[in-house]
C-alpha positions as a Markdown table, in Angstrom:
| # | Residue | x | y | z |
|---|---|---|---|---|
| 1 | Unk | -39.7 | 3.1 | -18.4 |
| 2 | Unk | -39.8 | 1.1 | -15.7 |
| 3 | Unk | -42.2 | 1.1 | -12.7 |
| 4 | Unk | -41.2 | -2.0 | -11.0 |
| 5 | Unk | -41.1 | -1.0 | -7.6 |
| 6 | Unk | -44.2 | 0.5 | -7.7 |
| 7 | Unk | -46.0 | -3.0 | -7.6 |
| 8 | Unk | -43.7 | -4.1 | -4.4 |
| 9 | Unk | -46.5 | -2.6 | -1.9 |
| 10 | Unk | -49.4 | -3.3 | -4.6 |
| 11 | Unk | -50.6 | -7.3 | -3.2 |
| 12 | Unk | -50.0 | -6.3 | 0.2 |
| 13 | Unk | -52.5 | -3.4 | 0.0 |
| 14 | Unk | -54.5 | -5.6 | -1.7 |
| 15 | Unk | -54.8 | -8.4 | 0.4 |
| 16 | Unk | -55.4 | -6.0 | 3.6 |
| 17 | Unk | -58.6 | -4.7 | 1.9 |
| 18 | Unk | -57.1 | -1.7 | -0.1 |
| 19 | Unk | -56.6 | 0.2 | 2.7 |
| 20 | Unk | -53.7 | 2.4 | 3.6 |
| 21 | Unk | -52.3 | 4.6 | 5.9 |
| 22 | Unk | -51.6 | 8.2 | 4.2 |
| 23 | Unk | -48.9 | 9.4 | 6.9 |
| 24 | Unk | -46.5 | 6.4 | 5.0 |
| 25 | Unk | -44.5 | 7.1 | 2.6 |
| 26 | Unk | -43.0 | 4.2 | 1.5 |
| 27 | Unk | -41.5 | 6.1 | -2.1 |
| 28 | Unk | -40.9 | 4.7 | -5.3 |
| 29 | Unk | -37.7 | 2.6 | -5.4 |
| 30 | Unk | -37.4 | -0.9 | -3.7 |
| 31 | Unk | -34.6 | -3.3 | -3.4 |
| 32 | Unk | -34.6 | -6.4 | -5.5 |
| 33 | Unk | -36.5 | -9.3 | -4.2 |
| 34 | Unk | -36.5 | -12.9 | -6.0 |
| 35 | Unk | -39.0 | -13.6 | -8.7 |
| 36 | Unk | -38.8 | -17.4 | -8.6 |
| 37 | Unk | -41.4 | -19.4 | -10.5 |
| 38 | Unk | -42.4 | -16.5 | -12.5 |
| 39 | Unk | -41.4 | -15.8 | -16.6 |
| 40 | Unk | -38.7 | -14.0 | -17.1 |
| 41 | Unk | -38.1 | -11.1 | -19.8 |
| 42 | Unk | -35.8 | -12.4 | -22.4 |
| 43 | Unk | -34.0 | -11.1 | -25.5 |
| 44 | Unk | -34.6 | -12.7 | -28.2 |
| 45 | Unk | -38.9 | -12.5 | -27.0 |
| 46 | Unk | -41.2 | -11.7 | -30.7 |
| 47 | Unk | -44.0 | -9.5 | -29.6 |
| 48 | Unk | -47.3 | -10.3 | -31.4 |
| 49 | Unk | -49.6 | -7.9 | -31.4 |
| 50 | Unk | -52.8 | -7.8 | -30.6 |
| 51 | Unk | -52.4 | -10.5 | -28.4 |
| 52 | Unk | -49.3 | -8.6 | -26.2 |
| 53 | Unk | -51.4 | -5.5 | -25.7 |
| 54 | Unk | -53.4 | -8.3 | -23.2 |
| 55 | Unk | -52.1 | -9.1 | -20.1 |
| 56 | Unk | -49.0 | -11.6 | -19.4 |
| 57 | Unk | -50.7 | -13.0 | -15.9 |
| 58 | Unk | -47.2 | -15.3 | -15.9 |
| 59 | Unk | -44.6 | -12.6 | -15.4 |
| 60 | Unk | -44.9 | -11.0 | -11.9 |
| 61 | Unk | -45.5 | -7.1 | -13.0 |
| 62 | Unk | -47.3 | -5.5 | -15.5 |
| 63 | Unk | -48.8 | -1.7 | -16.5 |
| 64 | Unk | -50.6 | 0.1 | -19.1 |
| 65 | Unk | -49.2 | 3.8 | -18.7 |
| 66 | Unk | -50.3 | 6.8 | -20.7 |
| 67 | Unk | -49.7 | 10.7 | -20.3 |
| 68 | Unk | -50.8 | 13.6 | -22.2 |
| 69 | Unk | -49.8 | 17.5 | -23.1 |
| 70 | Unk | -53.2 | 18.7 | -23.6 |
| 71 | Unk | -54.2 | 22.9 | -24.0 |
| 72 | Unk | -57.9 | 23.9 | -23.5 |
| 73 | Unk | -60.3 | 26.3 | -25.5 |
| 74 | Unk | -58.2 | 28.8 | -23.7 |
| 75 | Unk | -54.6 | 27.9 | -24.9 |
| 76 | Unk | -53.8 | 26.7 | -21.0 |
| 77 | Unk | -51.6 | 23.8 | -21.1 |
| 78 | Unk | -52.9 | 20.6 | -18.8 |
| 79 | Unk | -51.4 | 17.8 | -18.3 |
| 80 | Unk | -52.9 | 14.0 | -17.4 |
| 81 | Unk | -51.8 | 10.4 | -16.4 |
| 82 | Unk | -54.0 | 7.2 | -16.3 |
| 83 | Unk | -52.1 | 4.1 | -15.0 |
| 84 | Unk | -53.0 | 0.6 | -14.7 |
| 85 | Unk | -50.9 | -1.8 | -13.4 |
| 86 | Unk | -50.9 | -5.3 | -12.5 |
| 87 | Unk | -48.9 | -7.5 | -10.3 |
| 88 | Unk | -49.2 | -11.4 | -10.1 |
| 89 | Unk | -49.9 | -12.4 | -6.3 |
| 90 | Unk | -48.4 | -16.1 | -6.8 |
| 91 | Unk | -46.0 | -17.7 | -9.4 |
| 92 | Unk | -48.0 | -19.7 | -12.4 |
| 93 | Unk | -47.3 | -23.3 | -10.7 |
| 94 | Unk | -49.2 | -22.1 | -7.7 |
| 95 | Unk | -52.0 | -20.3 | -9.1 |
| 96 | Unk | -55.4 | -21.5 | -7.7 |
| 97 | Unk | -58.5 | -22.2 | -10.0 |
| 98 | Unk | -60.6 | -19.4 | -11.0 |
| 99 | Unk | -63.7 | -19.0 | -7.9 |
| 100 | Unk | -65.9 | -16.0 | -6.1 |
| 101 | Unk | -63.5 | -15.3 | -3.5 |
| 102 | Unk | -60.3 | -16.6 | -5.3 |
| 103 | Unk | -57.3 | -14.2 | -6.6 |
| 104 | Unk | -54.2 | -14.8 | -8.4 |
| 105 | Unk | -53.5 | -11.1 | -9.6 |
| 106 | Unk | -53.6 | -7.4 | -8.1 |
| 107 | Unk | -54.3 | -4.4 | -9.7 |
| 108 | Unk | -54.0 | -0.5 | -9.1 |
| 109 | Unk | -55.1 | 2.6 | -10.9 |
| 110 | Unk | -53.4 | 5.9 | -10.5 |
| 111 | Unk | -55.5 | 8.9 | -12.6 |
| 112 | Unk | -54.4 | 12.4 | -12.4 |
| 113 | Unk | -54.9 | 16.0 | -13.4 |
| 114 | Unk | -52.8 | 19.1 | -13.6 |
| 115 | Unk | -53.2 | 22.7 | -14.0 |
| 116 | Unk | -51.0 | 25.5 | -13.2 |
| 117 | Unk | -50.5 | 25.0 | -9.7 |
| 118 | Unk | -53.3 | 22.9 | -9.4 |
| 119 | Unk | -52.5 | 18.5 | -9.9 |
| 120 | Unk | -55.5 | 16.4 | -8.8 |
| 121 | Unk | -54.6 | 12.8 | -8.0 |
| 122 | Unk | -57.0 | 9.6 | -7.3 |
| 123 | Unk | -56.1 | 5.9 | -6.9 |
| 124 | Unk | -57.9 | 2.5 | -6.7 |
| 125 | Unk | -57.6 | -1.2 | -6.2 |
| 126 | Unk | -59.0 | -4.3 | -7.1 |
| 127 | Unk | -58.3 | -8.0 | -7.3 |
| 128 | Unk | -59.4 | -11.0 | -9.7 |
| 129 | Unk | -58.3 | -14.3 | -11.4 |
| 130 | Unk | -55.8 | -14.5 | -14.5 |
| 131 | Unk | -58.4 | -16.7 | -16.6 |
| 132 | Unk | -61.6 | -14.3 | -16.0 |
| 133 | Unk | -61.8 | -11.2 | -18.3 |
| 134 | Unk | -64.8 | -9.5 | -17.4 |
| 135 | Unk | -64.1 | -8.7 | -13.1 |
| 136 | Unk | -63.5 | -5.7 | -11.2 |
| 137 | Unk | -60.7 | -5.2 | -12.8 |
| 138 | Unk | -58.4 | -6.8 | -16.1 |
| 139 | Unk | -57.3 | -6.2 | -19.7 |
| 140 | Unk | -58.1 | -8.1 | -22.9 |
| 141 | Unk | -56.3 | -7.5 | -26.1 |
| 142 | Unk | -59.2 | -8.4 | -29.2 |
| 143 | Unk | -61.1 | -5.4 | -28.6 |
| 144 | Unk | -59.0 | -4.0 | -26.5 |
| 145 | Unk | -59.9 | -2.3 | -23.1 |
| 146 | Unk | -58.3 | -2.1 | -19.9 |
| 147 | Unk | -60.2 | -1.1 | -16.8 |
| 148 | Unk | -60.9 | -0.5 | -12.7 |
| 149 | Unk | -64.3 | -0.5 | -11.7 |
| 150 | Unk | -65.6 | 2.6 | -14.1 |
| 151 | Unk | -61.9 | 4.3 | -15.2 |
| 152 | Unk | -61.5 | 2.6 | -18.5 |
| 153 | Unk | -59.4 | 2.5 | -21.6 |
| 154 | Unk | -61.0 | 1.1 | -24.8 |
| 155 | Unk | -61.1 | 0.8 | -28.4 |
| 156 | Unk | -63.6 | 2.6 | -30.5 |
| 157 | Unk | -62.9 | 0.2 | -33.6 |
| 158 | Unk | -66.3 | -1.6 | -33.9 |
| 159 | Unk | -64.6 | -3.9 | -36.8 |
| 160 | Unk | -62.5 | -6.8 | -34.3 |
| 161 | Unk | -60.7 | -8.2 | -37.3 |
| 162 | Unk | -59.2 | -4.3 | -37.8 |
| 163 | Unk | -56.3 | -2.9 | -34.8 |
| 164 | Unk | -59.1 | -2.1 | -31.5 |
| 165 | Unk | -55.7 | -0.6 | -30.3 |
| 166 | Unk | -55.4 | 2.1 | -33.3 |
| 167 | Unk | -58.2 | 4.5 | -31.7 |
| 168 | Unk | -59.5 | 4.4 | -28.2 |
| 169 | Unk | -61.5 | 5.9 | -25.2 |
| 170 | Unk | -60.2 | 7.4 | -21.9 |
| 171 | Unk | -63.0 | 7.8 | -19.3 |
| 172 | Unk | -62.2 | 8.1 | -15.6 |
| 173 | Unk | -63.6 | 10.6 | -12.9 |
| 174 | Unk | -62.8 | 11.4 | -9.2 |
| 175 | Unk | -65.5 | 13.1 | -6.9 |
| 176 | Unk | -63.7 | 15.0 | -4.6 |
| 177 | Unk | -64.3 | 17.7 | -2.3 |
| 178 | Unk | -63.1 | 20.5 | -4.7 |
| 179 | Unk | -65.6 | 19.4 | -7.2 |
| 180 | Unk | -64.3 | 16.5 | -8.8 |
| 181 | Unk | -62.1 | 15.7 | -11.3 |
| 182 | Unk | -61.4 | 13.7 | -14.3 |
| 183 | Unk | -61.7 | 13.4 | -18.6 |
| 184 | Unk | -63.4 | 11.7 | -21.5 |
| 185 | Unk | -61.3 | 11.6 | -24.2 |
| 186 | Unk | -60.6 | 9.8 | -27.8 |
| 187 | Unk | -57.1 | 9.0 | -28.9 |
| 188 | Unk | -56.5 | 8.5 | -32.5 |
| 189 | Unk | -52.7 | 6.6 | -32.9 |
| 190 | Unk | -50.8 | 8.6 | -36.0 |
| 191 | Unk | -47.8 | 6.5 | -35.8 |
| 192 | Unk | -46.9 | 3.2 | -35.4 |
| 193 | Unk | -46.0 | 1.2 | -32.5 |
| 194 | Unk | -42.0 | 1.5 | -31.0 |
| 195 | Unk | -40.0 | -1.3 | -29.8 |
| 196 | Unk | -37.6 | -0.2 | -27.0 |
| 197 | Unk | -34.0 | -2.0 | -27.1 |
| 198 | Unk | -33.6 | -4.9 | -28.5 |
| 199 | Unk | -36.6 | -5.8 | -30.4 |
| 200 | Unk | -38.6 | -4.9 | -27.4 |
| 201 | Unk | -36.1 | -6.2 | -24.6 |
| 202 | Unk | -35.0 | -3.6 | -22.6 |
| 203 | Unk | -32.4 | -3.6 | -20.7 |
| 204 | Unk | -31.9 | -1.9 | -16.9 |
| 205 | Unk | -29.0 | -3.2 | -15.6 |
| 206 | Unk | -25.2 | -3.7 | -17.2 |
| 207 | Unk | -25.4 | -7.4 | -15.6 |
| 208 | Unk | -28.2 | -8.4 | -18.4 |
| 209 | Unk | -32.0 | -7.9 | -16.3 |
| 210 | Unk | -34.6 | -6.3 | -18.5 |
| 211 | Unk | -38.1 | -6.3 | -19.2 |
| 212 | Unk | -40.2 | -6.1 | -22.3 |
| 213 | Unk | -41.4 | -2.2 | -23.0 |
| 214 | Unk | -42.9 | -0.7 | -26.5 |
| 215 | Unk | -44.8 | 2.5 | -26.3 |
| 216 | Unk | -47.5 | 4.2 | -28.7 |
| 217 | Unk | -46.3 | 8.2 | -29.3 |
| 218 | Unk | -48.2 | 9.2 | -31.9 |
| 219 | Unk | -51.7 | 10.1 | -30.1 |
| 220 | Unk | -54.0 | 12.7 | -30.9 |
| 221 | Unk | -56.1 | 13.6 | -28.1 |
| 222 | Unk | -59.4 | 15.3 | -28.3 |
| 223 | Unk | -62.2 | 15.4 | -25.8 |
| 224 | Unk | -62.7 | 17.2 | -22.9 |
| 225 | Unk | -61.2 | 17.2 | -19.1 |
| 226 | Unk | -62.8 | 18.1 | -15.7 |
| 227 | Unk | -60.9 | 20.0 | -13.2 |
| 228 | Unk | -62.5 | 21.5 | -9.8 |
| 229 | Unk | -65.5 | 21.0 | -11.2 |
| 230 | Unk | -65.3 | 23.0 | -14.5 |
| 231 | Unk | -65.2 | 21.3 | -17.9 |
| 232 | Unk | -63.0 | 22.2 | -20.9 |
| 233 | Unk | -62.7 | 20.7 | -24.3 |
| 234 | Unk | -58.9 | 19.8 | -24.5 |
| 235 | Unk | -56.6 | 18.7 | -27.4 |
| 236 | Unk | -53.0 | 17.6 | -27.5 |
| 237 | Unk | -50.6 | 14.5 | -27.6 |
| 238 | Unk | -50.3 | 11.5 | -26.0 |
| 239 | Unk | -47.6 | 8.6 | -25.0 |
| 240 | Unk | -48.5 | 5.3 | -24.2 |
| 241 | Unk | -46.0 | 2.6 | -22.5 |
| 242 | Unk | -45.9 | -0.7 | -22.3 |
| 243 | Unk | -44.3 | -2.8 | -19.9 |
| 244 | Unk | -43.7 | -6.5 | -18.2 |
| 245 | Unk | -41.5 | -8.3 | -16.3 |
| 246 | Unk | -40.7 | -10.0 | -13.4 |
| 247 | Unk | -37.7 | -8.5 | -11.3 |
| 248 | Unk | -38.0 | -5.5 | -9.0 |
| 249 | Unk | -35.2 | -2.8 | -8.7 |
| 250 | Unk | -31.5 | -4.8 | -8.3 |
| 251 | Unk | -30.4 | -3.8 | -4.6 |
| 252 | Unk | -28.1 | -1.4 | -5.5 |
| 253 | Unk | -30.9 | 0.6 | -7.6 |
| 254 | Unk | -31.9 | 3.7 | -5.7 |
| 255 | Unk | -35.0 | 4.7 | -8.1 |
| 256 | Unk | -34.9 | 6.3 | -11.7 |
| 257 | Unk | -35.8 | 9.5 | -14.0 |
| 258 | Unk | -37.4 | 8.6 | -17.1 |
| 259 | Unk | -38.7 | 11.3 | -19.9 |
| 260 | Unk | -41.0 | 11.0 | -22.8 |
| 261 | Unk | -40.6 | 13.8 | -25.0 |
| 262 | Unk | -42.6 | 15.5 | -27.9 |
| 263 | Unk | -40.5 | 17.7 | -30.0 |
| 264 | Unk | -41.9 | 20.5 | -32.6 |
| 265 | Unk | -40.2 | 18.4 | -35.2 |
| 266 | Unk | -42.1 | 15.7 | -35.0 |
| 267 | Unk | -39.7 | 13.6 | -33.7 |
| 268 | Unk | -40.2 | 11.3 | -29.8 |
| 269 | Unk | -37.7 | 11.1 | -27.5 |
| 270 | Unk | -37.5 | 8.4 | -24.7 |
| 271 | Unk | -34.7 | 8.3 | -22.0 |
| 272 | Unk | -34.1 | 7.2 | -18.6 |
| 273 | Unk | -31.5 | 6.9 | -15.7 |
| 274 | Unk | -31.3 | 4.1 | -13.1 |
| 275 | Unk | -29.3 | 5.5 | -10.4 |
| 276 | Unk | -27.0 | 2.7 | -10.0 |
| 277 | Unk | -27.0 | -1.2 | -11.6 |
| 278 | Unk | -24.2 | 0.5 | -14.4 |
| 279 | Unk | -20.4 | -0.3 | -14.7 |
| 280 | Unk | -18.4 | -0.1 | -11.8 |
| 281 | Unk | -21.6 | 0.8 | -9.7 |
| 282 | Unk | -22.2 | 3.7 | -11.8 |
| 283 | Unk | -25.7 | 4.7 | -13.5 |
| 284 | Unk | -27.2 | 2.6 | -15.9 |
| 285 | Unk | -28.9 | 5.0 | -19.0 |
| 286 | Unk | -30.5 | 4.4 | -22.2 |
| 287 | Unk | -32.4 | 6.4 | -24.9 |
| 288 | Unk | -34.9 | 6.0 | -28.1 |
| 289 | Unk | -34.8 | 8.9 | -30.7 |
| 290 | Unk | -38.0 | 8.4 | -32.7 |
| 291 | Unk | -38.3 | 9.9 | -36.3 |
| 292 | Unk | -42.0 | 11.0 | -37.2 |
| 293 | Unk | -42.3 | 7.9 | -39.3 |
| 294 | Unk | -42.1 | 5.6 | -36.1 |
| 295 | Unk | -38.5 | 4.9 | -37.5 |
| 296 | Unk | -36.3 | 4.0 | -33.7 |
| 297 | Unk | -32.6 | 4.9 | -33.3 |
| 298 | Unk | -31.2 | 3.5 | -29.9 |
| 299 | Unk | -29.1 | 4.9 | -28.2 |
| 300 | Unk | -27.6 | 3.0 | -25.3 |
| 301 | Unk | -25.4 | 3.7 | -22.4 |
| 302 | Unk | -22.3 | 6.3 | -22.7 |
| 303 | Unk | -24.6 | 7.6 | -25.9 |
| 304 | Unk | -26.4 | 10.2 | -24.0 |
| 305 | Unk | -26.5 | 11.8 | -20.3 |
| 306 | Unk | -29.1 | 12.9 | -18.1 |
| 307 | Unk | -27.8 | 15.6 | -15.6 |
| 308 | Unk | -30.1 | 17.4 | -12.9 |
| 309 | Unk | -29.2 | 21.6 | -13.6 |
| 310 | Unk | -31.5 | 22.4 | -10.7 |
| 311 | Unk | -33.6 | 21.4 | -7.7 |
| 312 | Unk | -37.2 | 22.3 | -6.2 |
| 313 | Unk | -38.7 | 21.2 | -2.7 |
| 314 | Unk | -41.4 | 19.4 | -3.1 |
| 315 | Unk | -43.1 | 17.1 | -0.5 |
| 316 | Unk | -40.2 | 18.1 | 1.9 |
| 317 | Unk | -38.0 | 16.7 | -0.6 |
| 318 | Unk | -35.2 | 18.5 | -3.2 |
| 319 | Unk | -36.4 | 16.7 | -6.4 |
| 320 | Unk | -34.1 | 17.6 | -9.5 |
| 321 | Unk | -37.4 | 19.8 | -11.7 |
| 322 | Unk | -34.9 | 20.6 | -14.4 |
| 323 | Unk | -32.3 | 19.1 | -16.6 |
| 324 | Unk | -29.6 | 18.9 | -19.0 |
| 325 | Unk | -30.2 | 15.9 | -21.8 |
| 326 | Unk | -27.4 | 15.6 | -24.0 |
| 327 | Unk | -27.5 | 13.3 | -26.8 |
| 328 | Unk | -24.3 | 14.3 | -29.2 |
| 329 | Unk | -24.3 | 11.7 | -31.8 |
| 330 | Unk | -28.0 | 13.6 | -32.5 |
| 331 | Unk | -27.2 | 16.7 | -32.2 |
| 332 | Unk | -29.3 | 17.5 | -29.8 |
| 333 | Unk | -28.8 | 19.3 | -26.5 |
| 334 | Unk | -31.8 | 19.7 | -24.8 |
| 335 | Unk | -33.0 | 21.5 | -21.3 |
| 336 | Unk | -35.8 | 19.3 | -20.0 |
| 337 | Unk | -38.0 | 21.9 | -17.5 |
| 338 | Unk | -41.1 | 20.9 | -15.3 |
| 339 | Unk | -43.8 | 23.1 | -16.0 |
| 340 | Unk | -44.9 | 23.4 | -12.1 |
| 341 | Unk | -42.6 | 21.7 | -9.3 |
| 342 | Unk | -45.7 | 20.3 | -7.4 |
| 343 | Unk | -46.3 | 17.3 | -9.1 |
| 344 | Unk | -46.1 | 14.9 | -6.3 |
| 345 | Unk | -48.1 | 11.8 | -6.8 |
| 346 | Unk | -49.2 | 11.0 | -2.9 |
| 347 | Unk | -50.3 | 7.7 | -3.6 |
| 348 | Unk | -49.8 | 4.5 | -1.3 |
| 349 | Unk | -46.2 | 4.6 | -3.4 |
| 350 | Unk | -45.4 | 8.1 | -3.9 |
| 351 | Unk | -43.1 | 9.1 | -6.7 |
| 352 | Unk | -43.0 | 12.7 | -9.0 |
| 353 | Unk | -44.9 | 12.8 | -12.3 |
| 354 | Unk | -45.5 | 15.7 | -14.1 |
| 355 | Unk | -45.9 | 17.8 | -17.4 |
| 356 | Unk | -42.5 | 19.8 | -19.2 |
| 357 | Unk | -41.5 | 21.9 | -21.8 |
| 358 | Unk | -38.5 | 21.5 | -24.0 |
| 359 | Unk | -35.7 | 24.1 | -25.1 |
| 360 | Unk | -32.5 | 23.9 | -26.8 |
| 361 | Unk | -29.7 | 24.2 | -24.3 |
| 362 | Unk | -27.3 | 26.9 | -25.7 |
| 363 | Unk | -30.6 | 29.3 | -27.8 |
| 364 | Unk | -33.1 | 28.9 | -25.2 |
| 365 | Unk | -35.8 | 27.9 | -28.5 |
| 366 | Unk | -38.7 | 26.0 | -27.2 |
| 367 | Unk | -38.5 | 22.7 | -28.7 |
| 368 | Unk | -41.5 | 20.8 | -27.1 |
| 369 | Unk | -42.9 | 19.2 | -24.5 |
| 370 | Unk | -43.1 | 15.7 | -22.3 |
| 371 | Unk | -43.6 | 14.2 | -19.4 |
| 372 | Unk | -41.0 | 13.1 | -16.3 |
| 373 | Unk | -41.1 | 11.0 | -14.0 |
| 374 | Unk | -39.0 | 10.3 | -10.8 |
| 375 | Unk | -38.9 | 7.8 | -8.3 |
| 376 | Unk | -36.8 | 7.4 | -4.8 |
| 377 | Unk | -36.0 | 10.6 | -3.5 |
């Protein structure tokens, strides 16, 4: 789903040295600003893979984005996010040549780590040059890897003329004054890749703006995670997103909850809301019911609804924690619960991401679990 406004504050941190002041809380949902000069998500784009799992320095915005549902040794659910994203600092016309102190693109990192009560977040930044690959910070698609400073992604295929993308490596740790945090894990894809909308367009607005999304669903995660200083071996599932494009939030957007679901049936379910940019100023909503074979039904807006049931405070904030998802032409009724309310993300753009369970609306039958994530409040 999208995380557009997310990269609204990214250069400017950037460019004043990565610092920040933690008493702002800017949130998660910005109006739209131009995006002149820079390429535009269209319909009609072919995605060509490996090559789009790479960066697209043209278009303005850009993340890699993965969660997991992991349980320990124990049987103790976790849950974890690693995030990088990227944001162009000038359009392509204007971008300098490559140099030592030159930069053309941002990038930030979010990792976090949740137990129980406990959720552990870390952040970083970093600049570079759209035609160097091996800086501070970047992505190449052929072997894959994405990366900040030591938190990397990367492909465990030695072969580079097999997928790189088909099995990768998480590592990324925080020291911190409870006694650190992080994982090392191996992901093993099960499934195939999943093109969102049209062929990969997706659409967020009823007047036409999109971007380009596909996620990978279908990881198996194994390895082990690192929480207050105590190490477990962890397995579970994983969901990877995709994402570019080059328009922020439309003014009238106030920010958006987005799920990613696992269900015991082996099915994937992806929705979210944009509160506003829909007809007649309403919501704008759309859906992907995945069948285990990676087979996509879309299921665009009026085909599904999204409704908040009830509220926590979190951050001094009532965020909506759990809801109603109703998808009829499916079948499916679904209550969407976070597992813990205090999920809050205090990052230079705060926003509410966290681990949930599943359960069918009328029986109360656990159905799975997923990940949501909600921006603007």
């Amino acid at each position: 789903m999208t995380r557009l406004a997310m990269l609204g504050l990214l250069a400017a941190l950037v460019l004043m040295g990565c610092e920040r002041d933690a008493a702002t809380d800017t949130g998660l949902a910005a109006p739209g600003e131009a995006a002149g000069g820079f390429v535009q998500a269209r319909p009609g784009t072919t995605l060509r893979f490996p090559e789009d799992h790479g960066p697209h320095p043209d278009t303005r915005i850009e993340w890699w984005y993965l969660t997991a549902n992991l349980e320990d040794e124990r049987g103790e659910p976790l849950g974890l996010q690693w995030t990088l994203f990227r944001q162009a600092l000038v359009p392509p016309e204007e971008r300098p040549p490559p140099g030592p102190w030159v930069a053309d693109q941002a990038w930030m990192a979010h990792m976090a780590v949740s137990r129980g009560p406990t959720h552990r977040v870390a952040e970083r930044f970093a600049r570079g040059h759209s035609r160097q690959d091996d800086g501070q910070a970047g992505v190449r698609a052929r072997p894959f890897a994405a990366w900040l400073d030591d938190w990397r992604l990367e492909s465990r295929v030695d072969d580079p003329d097999a997928d790189t993308f088909a099995e990768l490596a998480l590592l990324a740790h925080q020291d911190d004054e409870h006694g650190g945090f992080g994982y090392r894990l191996d992901l093993t894809a099960e499934g195939p890749l999943v093109l969102h909308g049209e062929a990969g367009f997706s659409q967020k607005t009823a007047d036409g703006q999109g971007s380009i999304y596909y996620s990978q669903p279908f990881w198996r995660i194994e390895g082990e995670v690192t929480l207050d200083g105590e190490t477990r071996a962890v397995s579970g599932r994983g969901w990877l997103d995709r994402e570019w494009s080059s328009q922020v939030l439309e003014p009238e957007q106030s920010g958006w909850d987005w799920v990613a679901l696992h269900l015991d049936s082996g099915h994937k379910l992806m929705a979210y809301r944009l509160r506003g940019g829909g007809e007649e100023g309403g919501d704008f909503l759309f859906g992907n019911v995945i069948a285990p074979d990676g087979a996509a039904t879309p299921v665009a807006q009026g085909g599904l609804r999204l409704t908040p049931l009830s509220t926590s405070l979190v951050a001094g904030r009532e965020m909506p924690t759990r809801w109603r998802l109703e998808l009829p032409a499916q079948g499916l009724d679904l209550v969407v619960e976070a597992r813990h309310s205090e999920r809050w993300m205090a990052t230079s753009v705060s926003y509410w991401e966290g681990e949930v369970t599943v359960s069918d609306h009328d029986g109360g039958e656990a159905l799975g679990v997923g990940y949501l994530e909600m921006t603007g409040y």
